[in-house]
PADREN-924573 format. One line per 2 residues: number of its first residue (from 1); for each residue x, y, z of C-alpha. Coordinates in pm, 1 decimal. Layout:
BEGIN
NUM> X:Y:Z  ...
end
This chain:
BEGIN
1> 5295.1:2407.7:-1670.7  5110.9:2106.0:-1792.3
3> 4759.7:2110.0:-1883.7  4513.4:1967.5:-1645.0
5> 4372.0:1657.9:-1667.1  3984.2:1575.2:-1606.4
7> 3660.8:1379.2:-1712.6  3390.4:1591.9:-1558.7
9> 3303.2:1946.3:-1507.3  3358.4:1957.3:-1106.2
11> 3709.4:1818.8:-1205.3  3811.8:2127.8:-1406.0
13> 4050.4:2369.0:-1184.0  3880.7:2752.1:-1201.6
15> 4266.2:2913.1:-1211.3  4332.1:2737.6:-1466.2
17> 4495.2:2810.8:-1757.3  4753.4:2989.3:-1539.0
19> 4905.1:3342.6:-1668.3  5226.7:3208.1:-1724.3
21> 5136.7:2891.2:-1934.0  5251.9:2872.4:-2311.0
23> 5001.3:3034.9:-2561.2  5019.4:2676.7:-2748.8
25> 4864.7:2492.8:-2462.9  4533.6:2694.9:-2528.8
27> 4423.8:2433.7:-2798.7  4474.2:2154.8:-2474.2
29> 4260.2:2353.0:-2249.0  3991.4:2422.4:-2529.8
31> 3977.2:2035.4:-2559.6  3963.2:1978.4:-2222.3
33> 3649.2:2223.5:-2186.9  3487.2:2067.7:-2451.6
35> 3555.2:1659.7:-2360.9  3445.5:1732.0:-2012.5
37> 3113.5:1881.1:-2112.2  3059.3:1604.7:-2329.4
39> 3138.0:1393.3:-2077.3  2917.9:1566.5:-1799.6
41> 2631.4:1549.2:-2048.6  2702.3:1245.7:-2246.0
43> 2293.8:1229.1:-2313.9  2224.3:1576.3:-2442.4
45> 2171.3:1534.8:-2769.3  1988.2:1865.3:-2878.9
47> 1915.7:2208.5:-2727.1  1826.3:2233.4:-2384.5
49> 1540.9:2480.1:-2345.1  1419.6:2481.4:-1988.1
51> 1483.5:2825.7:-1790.6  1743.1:2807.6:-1497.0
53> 1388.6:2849.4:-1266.0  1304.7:2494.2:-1393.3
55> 1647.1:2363.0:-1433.6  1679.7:2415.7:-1062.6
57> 1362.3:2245.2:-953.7  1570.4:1942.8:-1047.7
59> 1529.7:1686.7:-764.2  1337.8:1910.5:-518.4
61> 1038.3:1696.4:-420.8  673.5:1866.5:-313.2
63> 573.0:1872.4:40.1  208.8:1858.4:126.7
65> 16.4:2199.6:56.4  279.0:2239.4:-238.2
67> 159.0:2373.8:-584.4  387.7:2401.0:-749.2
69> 507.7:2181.9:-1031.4  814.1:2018.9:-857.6
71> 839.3:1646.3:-903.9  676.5:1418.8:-576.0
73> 837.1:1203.5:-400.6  681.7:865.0:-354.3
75> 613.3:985.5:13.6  416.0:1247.8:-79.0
77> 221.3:1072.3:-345.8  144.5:787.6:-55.2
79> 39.0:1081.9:150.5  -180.8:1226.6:-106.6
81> -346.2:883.5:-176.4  -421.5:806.0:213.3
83> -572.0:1148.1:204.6  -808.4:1053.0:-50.8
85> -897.5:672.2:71.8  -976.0:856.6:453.6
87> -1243.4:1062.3:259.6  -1603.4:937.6:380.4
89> -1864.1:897.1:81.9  -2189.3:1079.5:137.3
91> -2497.3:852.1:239.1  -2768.7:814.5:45.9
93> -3156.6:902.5:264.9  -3513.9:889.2:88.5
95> -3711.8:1053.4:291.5  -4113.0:1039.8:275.2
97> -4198.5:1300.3:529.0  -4251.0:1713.6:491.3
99> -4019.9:1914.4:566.9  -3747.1:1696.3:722.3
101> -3438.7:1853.6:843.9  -3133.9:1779.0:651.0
103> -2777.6:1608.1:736.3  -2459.8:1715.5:638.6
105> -2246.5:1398.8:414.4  -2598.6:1303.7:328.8
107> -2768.9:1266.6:-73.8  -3098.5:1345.8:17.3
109> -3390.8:1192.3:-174.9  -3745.1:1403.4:-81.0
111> -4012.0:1151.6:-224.9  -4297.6:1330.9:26.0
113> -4592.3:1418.3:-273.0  -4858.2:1567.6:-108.8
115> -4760.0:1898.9:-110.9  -4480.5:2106.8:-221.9
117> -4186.4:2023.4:20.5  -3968.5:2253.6:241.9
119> -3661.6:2042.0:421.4  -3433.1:2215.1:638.2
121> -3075.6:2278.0:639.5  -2837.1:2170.6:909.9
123> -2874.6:2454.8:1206.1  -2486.9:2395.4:1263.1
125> -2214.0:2342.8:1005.3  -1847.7:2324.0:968.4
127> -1723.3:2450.7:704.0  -1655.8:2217.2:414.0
129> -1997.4:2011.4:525.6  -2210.5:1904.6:193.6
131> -2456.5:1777.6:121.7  -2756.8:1703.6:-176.0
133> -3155.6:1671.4:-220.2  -3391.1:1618.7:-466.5
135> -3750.9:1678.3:-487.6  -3909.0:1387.0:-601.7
137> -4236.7:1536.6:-674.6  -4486.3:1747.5:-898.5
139> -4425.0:2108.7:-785.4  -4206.1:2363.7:-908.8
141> -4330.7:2557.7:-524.3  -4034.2:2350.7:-333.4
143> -3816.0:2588.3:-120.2  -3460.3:2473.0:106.2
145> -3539.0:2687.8:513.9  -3208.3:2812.4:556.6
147> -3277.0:2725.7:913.7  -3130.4:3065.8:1093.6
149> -2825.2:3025.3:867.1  -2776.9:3218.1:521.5
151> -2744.7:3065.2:168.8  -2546.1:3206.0:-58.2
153> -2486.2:3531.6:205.8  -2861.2:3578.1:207.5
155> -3128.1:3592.5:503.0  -3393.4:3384.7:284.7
157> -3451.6:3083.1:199.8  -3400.1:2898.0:-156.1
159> -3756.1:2921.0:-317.7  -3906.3:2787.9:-644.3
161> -3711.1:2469.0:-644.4  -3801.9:2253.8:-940.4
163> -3897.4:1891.4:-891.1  -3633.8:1587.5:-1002.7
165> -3305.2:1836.6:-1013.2  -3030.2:1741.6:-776.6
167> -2935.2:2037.7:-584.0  -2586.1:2064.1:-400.4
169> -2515.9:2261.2:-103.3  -2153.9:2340.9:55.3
171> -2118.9:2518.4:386.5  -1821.2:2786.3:312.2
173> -1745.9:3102.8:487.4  -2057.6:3140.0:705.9
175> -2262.0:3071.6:449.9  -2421.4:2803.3:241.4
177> -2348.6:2804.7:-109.5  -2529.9:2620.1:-423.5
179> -2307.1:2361.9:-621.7
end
């Protein structure tokens, strides 16, 4: 039987060489082999290292909530961007009054001097709600009310809160928690 004939890998027939063909076409099929993978992977120039677990991530494209390290489609990166541009920045309040009760999305500047200061968390929050403050005074006596919710899984509120020191809170699992 003649040898095959072929260019690429996927045109290589799997039966062949065939049982009954001549030992001294085994040189043809060895250069078929070897001009078909060249052929196949004309640009591979050097070893090819990645495992067959990357290999095979090889035109799979992420879908949102994906971490791994597949490539992204453009889709998904347009996605990811929109995501980001919907965000809303936090708002910047200076407050002049005691004890004012805070908003979540808010940067919170306390500049009430009189006395040490004592603002008031949100009563309700969502979870993922932030927000900041800073006492803009003299005392080191400043304390966040918790306002019936907990901070950092405690029934107390944040005392001995320096003066000029951003503070960040997040509202996670029940609880808020100090950035």
């Amino acid at each position: 039987m003649a040898v095959e004939t072929g260019t690429y890998i996927s045109d290589l027939v799997a039966t062949n060489p065939a049982g009954t063909d001549a030992k001294s076409t085994l040189d043809d099929h060895i250069k078929l082999i070897k001009a078909t993978l060249l052929a196949t992977f004309a640009n591979i120039t050097g070893a090819v290292t990645p495992t067959h677990t990357t290999l095979n991530k090889v035109g799979v494209t992420q879908s949102p909530g994906d971490n791994t390290t597949a490539p992204a489609s453009t889709a998904f990166v347009q996605a990811a961007i929109a995501g980001v541009n919907a965000q809303t920045a936090l708002t910047v309040t200076i407050t002049s009054t005691a004890n004012p009760t805070l908003v979540a999305g808010t940067i919170n500047d306390l500049t009430y001097t009189a006395a040490a200061n004592a603002p008031k968390l949100p009563a309700s929050a969502s979870s993922g709600d932030e927000l900041y403050l800073r006492f803009s005074n003299s005392y080191y006596t400043n304390e966040v009310d918790r306002n019936g919710l907990t901070i950092l899984g405690s029934a107390s509120n944040l005392t001995g809160c320096p003066p000029n020191i951003f503070i960040g809170f997040k509202y996670i699992n029940g609880s808020w928690g100090v950035l």
